[in-house]
C-alpha positions as CSV (number, residue, x, y, z in Angstrom):
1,X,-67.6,-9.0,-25.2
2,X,-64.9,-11.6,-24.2
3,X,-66.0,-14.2,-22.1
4,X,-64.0,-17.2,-19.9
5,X,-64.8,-20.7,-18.7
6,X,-65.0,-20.6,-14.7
7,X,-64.9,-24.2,-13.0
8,X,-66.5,-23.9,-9.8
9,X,-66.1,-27.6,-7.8
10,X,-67.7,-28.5,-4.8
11,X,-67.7,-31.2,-2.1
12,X,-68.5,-34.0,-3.3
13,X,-66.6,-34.2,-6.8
14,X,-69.5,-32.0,-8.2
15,X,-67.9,-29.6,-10.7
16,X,-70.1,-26.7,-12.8
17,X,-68.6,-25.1,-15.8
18,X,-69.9,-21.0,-16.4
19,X,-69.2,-18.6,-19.0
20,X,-68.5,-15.5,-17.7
21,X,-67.4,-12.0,-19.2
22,X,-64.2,-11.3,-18.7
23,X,-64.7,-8.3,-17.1
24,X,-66.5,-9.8,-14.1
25,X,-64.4,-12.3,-13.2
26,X,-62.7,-10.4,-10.4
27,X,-66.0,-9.6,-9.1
28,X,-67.4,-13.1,-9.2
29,X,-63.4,-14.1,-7.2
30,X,-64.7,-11.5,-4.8
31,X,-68.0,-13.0,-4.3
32,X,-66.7,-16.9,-4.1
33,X,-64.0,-15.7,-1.7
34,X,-66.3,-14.8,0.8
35,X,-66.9,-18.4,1.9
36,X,-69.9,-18.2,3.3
37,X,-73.2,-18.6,2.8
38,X,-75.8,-18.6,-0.6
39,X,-74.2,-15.8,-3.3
40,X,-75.9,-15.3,-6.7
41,X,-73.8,-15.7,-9.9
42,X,-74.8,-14.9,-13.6
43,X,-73.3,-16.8,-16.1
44,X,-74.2,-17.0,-20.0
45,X,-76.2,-20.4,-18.9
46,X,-78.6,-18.7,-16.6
47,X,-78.2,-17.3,-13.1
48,X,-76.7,-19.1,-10.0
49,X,-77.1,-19.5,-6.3
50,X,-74.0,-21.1,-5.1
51,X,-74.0,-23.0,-1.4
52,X,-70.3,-21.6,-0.7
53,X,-69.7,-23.9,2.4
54,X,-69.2,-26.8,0.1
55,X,-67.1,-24.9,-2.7
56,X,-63.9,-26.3,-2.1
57,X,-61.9,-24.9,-5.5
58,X,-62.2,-22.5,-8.5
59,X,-60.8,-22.5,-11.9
60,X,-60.5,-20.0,-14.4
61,X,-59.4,-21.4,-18.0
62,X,-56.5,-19.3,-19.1
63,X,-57.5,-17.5,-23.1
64,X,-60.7,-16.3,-24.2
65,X,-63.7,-18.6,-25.0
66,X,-63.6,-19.4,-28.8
67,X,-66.7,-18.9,-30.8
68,X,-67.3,-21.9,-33.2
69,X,-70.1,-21.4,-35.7
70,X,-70.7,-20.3,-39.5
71,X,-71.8,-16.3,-40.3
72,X,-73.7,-15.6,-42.9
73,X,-72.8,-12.7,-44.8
């Protein structure tokens, strides 16, 4: 499954890097747009709560996350 690097940055100059499926990330937009309040967001790293009065940006890396590693075959 295809995944993307979200930058979420906050007041502050505090900055948190997710992976997220591709397929999500409208859903997550939709979530983050809101604005308000405490929203929930799971990420490959584990599951979120977001305070989304001091999100001040979001960035989604353009390409697909690149899997680095050795297979065995």
């Amino acid at each position: 499954m295809p995944s993307r690097h979200l930058e979420v940055g906050f007041e502050g100059g505090s900055v948190l890097r997710l992976t997220v499926p591709e397929e999500r990330l409208g859903d997550i937009s939709a979530v983050l747009a809101d604005g308000s309040g405490w929203k929930t967001i799971d990420a490959e790293e584990g599951e979120y709560r977001l305070n989304l009065g001091k999100l001040l940006y979001t960035r989604v890396e353009p390409g697909e996350v690149s899997q680095v590693g050795f297979g065995g075959g």
